[in-house]
Structure formats: structure tokens, C-alpha cells
C-alpha positions in Angstrom: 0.0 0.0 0.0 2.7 2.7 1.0 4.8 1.4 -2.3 1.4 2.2 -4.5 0.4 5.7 -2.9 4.3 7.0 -2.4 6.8 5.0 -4.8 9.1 4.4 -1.6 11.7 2.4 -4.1 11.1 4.5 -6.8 12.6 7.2 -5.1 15.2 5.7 -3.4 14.3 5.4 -0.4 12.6 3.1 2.4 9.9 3.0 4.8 12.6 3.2 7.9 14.2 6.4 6.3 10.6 8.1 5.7 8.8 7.3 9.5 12.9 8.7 10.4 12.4 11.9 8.1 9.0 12.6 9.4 10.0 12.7 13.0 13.1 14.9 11.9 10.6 17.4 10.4 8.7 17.0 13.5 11.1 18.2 16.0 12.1 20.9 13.8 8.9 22.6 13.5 7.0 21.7 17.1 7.9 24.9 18.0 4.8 26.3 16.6 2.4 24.8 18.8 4.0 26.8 21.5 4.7 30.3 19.3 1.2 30.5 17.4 -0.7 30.6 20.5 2.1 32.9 22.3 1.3 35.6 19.2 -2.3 35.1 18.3 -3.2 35.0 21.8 -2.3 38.7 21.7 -5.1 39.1 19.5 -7.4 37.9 22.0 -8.2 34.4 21.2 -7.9 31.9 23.4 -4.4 29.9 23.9 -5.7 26.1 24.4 -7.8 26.9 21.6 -5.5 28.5 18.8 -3.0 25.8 20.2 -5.5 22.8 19.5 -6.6 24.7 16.3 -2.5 24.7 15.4 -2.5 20.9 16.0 -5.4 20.2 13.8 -4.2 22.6 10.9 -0.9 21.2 10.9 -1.4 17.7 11.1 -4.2 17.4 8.5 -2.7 19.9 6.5 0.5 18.0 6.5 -1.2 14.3 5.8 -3.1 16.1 2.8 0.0 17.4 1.2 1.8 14.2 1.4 -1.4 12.1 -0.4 -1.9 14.6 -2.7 1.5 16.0 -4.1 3.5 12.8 -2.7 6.6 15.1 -1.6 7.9 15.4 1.8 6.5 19.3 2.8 4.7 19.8 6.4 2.9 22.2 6.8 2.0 23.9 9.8 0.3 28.0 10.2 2.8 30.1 9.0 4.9 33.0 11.1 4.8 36.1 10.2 1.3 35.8 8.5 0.5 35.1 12.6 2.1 38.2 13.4 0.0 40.1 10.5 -2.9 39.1 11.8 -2.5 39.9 15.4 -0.5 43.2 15.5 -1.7 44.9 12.1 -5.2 43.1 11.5 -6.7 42.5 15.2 -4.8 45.2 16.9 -3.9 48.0 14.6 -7.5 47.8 12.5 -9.0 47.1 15.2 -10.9 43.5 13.8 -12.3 41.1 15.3 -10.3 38.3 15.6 -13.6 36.4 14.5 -13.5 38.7 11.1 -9.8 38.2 10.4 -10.2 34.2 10.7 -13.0 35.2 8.2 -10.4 36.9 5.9 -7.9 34.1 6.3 -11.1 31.9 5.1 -11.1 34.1 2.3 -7.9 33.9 1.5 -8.2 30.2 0.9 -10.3 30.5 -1.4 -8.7 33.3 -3.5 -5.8 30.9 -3.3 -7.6 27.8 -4.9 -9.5 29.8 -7.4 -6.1 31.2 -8.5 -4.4 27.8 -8.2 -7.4 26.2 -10.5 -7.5 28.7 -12.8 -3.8 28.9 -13.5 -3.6 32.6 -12.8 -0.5 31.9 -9.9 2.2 31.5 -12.1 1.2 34.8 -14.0 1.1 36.4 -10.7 4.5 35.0 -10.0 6.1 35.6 -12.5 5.6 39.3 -12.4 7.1 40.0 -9.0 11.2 40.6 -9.0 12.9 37.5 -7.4 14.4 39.5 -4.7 11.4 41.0 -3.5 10.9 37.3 -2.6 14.1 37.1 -0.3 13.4 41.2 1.0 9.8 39.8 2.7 11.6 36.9 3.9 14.4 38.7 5.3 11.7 41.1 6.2 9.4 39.2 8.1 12.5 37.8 10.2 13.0 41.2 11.3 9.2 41.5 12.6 9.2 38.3 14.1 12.7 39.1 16.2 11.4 42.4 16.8 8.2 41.1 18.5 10.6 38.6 20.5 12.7 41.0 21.5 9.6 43.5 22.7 8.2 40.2 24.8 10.8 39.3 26.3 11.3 42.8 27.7 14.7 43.3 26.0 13.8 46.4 23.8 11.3 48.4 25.5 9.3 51.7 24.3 11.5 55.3 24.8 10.0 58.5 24.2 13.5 59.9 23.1 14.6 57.4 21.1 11.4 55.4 20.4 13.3 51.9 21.2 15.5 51.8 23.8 17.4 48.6 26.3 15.2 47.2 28.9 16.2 46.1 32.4 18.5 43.3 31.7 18.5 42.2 35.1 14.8 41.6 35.8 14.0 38.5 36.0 11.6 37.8 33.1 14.1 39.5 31.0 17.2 37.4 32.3 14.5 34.1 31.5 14.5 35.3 28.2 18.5 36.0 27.6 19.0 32.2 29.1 16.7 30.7 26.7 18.4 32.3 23.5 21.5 31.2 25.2 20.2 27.6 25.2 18.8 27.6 21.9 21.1 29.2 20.1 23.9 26.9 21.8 21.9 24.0 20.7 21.5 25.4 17.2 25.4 25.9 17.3 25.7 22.3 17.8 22.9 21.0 15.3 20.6 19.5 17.6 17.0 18.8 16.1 14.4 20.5 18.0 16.9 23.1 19.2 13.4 25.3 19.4 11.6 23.0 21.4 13.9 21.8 23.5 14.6 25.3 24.2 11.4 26.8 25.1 10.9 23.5 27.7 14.1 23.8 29.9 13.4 27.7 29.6 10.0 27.1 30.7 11.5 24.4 33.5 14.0 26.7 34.5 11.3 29.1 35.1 9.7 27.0 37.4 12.6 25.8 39.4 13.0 29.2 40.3 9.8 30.6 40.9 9.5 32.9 38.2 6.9 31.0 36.1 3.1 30.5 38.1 0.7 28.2 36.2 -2.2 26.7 38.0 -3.1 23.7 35.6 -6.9 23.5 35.0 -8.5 20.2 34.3 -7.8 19.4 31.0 -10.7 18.9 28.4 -10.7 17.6 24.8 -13.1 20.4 24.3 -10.7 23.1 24.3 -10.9 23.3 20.6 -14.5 24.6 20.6 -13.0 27.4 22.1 -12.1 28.6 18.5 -13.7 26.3 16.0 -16.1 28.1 13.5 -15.6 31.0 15.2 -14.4 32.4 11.7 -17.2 35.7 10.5 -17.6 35.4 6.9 -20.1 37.8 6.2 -18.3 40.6 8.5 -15.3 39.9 5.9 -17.5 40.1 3.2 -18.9 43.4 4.4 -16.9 45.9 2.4 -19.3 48.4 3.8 -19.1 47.9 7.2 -17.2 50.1 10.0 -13.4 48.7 8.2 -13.7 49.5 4.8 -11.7 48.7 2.5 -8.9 47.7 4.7 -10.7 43.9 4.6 -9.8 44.2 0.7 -6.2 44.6 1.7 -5.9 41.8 4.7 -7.4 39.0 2.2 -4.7 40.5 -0.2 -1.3 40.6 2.3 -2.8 36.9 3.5 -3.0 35.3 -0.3 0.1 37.5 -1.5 2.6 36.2 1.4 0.8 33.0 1.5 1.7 32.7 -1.9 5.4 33.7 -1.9 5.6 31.7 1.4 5.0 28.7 -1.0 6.8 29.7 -3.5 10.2 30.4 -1.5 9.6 26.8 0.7 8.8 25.0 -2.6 11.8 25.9 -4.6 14.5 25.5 -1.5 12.9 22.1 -0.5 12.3 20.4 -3.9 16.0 21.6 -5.0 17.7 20.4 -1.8 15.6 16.9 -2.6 16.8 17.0 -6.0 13.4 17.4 -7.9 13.3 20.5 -9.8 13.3 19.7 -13.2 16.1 21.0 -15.9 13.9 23.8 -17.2 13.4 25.2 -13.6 10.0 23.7 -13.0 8.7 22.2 -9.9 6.6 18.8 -11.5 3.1 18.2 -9.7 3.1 22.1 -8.6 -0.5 22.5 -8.8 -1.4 19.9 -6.5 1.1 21.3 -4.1 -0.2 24.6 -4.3 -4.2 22.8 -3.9 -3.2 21.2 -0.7 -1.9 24.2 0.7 -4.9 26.3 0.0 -7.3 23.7 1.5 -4.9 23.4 4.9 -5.3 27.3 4.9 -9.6 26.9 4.7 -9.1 24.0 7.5 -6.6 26.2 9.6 -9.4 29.3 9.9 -12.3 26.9 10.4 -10.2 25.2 13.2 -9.1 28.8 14.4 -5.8 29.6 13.5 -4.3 32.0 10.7 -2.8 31.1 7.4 -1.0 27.5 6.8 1.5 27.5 4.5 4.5 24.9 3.6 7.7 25.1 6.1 11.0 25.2 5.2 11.6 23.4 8.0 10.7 20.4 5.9 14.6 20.9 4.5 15.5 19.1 7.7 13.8 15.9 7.1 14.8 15.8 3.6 18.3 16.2 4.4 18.1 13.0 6.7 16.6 11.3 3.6 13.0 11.9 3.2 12.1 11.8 -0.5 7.9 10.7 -0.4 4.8 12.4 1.0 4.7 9.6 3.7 7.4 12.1 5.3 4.6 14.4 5.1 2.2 12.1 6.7 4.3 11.0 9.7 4.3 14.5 10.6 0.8 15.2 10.3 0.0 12.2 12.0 2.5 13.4 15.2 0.9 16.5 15.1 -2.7 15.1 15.4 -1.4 13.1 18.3 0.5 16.7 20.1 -3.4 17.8 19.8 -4.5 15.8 23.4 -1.6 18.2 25.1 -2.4 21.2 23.3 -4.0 23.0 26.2 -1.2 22.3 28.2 0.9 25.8 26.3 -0.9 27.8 29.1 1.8 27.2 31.2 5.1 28.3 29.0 5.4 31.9 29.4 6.3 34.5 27.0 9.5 34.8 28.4 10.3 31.1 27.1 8.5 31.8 23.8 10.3 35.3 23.2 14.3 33.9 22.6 12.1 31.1 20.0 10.5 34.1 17.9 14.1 35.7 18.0 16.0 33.1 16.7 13.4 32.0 14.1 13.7 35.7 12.6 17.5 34.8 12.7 17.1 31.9 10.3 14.5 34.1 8.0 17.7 35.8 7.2 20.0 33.7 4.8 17.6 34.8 2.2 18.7 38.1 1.9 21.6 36.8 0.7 20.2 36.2 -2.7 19.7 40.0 -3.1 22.4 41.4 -5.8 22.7 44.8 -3.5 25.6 46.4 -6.0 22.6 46.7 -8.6 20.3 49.7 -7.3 17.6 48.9 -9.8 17.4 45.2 -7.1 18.6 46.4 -3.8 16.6 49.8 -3.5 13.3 48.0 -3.9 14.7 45.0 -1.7 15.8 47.4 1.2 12.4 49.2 1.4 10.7 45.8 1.6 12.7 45.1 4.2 13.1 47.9 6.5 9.4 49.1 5.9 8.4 45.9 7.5 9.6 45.9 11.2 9.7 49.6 10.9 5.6 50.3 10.5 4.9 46.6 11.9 3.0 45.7 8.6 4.0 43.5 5.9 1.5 45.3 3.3 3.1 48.3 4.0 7.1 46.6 3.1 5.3 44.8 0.1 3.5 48.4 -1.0 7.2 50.3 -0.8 8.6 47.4 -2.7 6.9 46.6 -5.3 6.0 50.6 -5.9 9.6 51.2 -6.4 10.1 48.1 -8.6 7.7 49.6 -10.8 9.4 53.6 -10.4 12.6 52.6 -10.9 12.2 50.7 -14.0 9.7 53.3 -15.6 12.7 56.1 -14.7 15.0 53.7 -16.1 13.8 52.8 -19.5 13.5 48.9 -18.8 9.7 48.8 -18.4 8.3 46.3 -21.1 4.6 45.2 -22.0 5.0 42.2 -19.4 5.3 44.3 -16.6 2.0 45.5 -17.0 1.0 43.5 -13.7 3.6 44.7 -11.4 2.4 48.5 -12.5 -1.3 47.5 -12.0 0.0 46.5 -8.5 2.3 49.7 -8.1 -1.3 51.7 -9.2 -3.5 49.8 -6.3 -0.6 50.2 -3.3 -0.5 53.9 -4.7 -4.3 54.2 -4.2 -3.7 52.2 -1.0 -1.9 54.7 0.5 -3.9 57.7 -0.5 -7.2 55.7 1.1 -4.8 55.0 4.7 -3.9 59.0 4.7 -7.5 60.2 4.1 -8.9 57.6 6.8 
């Protein structure tokens, strides 16, 4: 059965080697079950709930990629689109977290009616390639940033509008000793560095007395806590007390989502050796289908946009070549679902040195950036600055992709194919117009 629905010989592999990859992947990538609820519990939803709703997304999301497209990719809700839809959607519109799972909903859909339709790889295909690494590089910044805020390290100053917090309080020493861990763990390779890290943090915590948690009776029913809580119609309601704004949150959701995928797809199947000569990824369609159905399972579960990991990278290196990968980790999510309530009791300070480090690794892909060429690294810095800086990845994708369009116009290279990244450049322009006036 597992030779017929995964070609385990055909691709060189075995059964031992998959189960093997699938618990590498695992342990790379548990992490989110702790950091999801730690951020969208900011927005007001409830933490045994988005932490349940993280289990369910992940783990059917990852079992559906591995039937469907047979390649080892987990998926999982996706950072940085969590930190879009806490700090800019929920807290800086002021939506409902109930509306923005709505929007996420949404999203899902725009993403499979693109992905049927074929119009993805137009949409692709218009955006520079270094855009790609500036919101990656981009969205690490945000995530460290928020890390660094939570765990008390940079604090607000009316001088200098950041400025050093009080290194020795205790929270904040917590939080320096859990980067230490992690990032001496990392240093030595260790799989689960993240999780590992953000338990003995959360132990140490404990052992001296600077972590309270009075464990409630646990109950299977925490899910319900978030579950088809998602407002369609409130997201549908362009008329209502948001605006337009809900236009642009479906947008930012299905524009990262989709260069999220796109990023993940080509550094996985590369490193797994199965990008084809011409530079296409085969079966790419039915990758891009299971991600857009985890992402309408992920918001009716309660949780904000799934989307492929790099993490995955780990379990192929270790030799996972089939979507059984992909299953083993879906199923050991499914099974970290019974503990899920349990993440009431790690405290931000454990989580904080996790969101840190995570931005750290967003960074390699800046390096793909050719910064001598202005044309490239103008666009690229703005995208990545713009990000952190205004705490809003539509605002680093607007400044990006609006310079793209400038720079070429001003420089004579504009050709009849860029006609999409100019219709683009024209709605961010209008965008910004509508966000001064408001």
C-alpha cells in the first residue's frame, strides 16, 4: 500500500528512512504549537484553543500534502502571516479576531480559485525574485522584533522610540537564558533546538519561581474554544465600519501565502533534488491545492494562514524523499493535539528567545539579493526595512513593489509584461492615499 500511494523504491528510499524523516521534520517545526498561541493569543483568542486549532491545521494539512502531491512538505500556520494578523489586522485595524479568521477563510479560497484557474504562475512571474528574499528577510526582522519586545529586551522610549530594557529583571534574564540555550543548541545541530529550548526555559522558570501556572483540568473540548468561530459575512462586508482595509488583509494573507509557498517549494524540492532542468517544480498545482485547502481547514479550526515550512529541509536532508514524510508528521501533530492545552503554562518569556532566533534563520535569504545593482537592492531594502519599521507587511510589500515599478519606468527597462507589477504599483499607490485620508 505505502509502495502504490508513495513509490518508496522509486525514489530511493525506504519505509525506515521516511517514518525517520517525518520525526526529523517534526522536532524541527514543534515549535509552533507553543509560538502561534504565544502571538495570536495577543489578538485575544484563546491559547488552548489557537494551540489545538494549530494541531489540527498542521497535522491534516501535512497528511493532505503528502497524499496529494507525494513530496515530503509539512505544513504547519505560518509566522509572520500570525504576526500580521495579530498586531496589524486585530490590533492595529481594530478586527475582530472572529472577522480576520473570516479573511484568512477568504484567503483560501482566492488561493484555490487562482491555483485552478492557473492565474499563480502569472502572478509569480511578475514579482522581481528579490522581492521574494526582501519579505523573507523582512518578516524575520518582525518576528525578532516582537521577540525582542516580549521578552522585555527592547522596550518603548519617548527619546529614542526603542530603547534597552532592564536586563536584570528576572523575566528578561529568563529570556537572555533561553536564547543562550537555543542558540547553543542550534550551534551544535541539535533537532528540536526550538523546542527543547522553550521547555528547559519554561522548567527553569519553574525551578525558580519565576513562572506561576495553576493547571486546570484538561478537556478535549478546548478546541470549541475557537472552531467556526471564523465571520464570513463581517469579511465580506466591504461596507461595514473597516472598509476597505478587509480588501487589503485577504490581499497581504494570499500575497505572502503565496510567496511563502513559493520560496519553501523551490528550496525544499532543490535540496531533494526534484526541480526539473527547465526550472519547473513537477506536480506544482497539486502542491499549491493542498496548501490552500490546509489554509480553509486552519481558519475553520481557528488559526491564521497554513502554509509549507522550510523546516521540511531538515527531514529531507536525513533522507525523506515521499509524501509519507509528510504524513508522519501530520499524524505526530494530530497526536500533540491531546496536550495542546497544556501551552498555558510556557510563558512569553520562554517563547520570546524562540520568535528571536526564528527571525534569525528568515535571514539567509537576503543573501540572494544582488545589492551592487540599485535597480534590485533599492526595492529589496524598502521591503525590508518598511516591514519591522511600520509593523505591517502590506506596508514593506506596498514600498517594494512601488519602487520596482518607479525605478524601472525612470530607467527605461519597463516592457509590456510588466503591465501587472504596474497595475500592483497603481493599487498600493491608491492604498496609500485611502490609509492617509482615513
Amino acid at each position: 500500500m505505502f509502495e502504490r500511494l508513495f513509490q518508496i523504491k522509486q525514489r530511493g528510499t525506504s519505509l525506515r528512512t521516511e517514518v525517520f524523516a517525518g520525526f526529523t521534520t517534526f522536532f524541527t517545526m514543534a515549535y509552533i504549537v507553543v509560538v502561534n498561541p504565544s502571538i495570536l493569543g495577543q489578538a485575544g483568542m484563546p491559547l488552548a484553543g489557537v494551540a489545538a486549532a494549530t494541531c489540527i491545521a498542521a497535522g491534516l494539512g501535512s497528511i493532505l500534502m503528502g497524499v496529494i502531491s507525494n513530496y515530503p512538505l509539512a505544513l504547519a500556520p505560518g509566522m509572520g502571516l500570525n504576526a500580521y494578523f495579530t498586531f496589524t489586522v486585530v490590533k492595529g485595524l481594530g478586527v475582530p479576531w472572529e472577522t480576520a479568521l473570516g479573511c484568512v477563510f477568504l484567503s483560501g479560497v482566492a488561493f484555490l480559485l487562482l491555483t485552478v484557474v492557473g492565474a499563480r504562475q502569472m502572478i509569480v512571474n511578475a514579482i522581481p525574485r528579490s522581492l521574494f528574499s526582501a519579505v523573507a528577510g523582512g518578516v524575520g526582522l518582525f518576528i525578532a522584533f516582537i521577540g525582542f519586545k516580549d521578552a522585555g529586551i527592547i522596550v518603548a522610549n519617548p527619546a529614542t522610540t526603542v530603547g534597552l530594557g532592564d536586563l536584570t529583571a528576572h523575566s528578561v534574564a529568563l529570556s537572555l537564558l533561553g536564547l543562550t540555550i537555543i542558540a547553543g543548541l542550534q550551534a551544535w545541530k541539535v533537532k528540536g533546538a526550538l523546542l527543547i529550548g522553550i521547555l528547559a526555559t519554561t522548567v527553569g522558570g519553574w525551578l525558580l519561581g519565576l513562572v506561576h501556572f495553576a493547571p486546570a483540568p484538561y478537556q478535549l473540548s478546548a478546541l470549541s474554544a475557537t472552531a467556526f468561530k471564523l465571520n464570513i459575512p463581517a469579511a465580506l462586508s466591504l461596507k461595514g465600519a473597516f472598509g476597505a482595509a478587509l480588501v487589503e488583509i485577504v490581499f497581504v494573507f494570499l500575497f505572502v501565502d503565496l510567496f511563502d509557498n513559493v520560496g519553501t517549494l523551490v528550496a525544499v524540492t532543490k535540496r531533494a533534488g526534484f526541480i526539473m532542468p527547465d526550472g519547473t517544480i513537477p506536480r506544482l498545482n497539486r502542491i499549491l491545492f493542498a496548501d490552500s485547502i490546509a489554509t480553509l481547514i486552519g481558519a475553520t479550526a481557528g488559526t491564521s494562514t497554513v502554509t509549507s515550512y522550510v523546516e521540511s529541509a531538515a527531514g529531507v536532508e536525513v533522507g525523506g524523499r515521499t509524501g509519507l514524510t509528510s504524513v508522519v508528521v501530520g499524524l505526530l501533530f494530530l497526536l500533540t493535539f491531546f496536550f495542546a492545552p497544556l501551552v498555558q503554562a510556557i510563558p512569553a518569556a520562554a517563547t520570546a528567545p524562540a520568535l528571536i532566533l526564528v527571525g534569525a534563520m528568515m535571514m539567509g535569504a537576503l543573501a540572494e539579493v544582488e545589492w551592487a545593482d540599485p535597480i534590485i537592492a533599492i526595492p529589496a531594502f524598502l521591503t525590508l526595512i518598511m516591514i519591522p519599521l511600520t509593523f505591517s507587511i502590506a506596508n514593506g510589500l506596498a514600498f517594494g513593489i512601488t519602487s520596482h515599478a518607479i525605478l524601472i519606468l525612470v530607467r527605461g527597462q519597463a516592457r509590456r509584461k510588466d503591465w501587472l507589477v504596474f497595475l500592483l504599483a497603481f493599487l498600493f499607490t491608491l492604498r496609500f492615499i485611502y490609509l492617509a485620508k482615513s
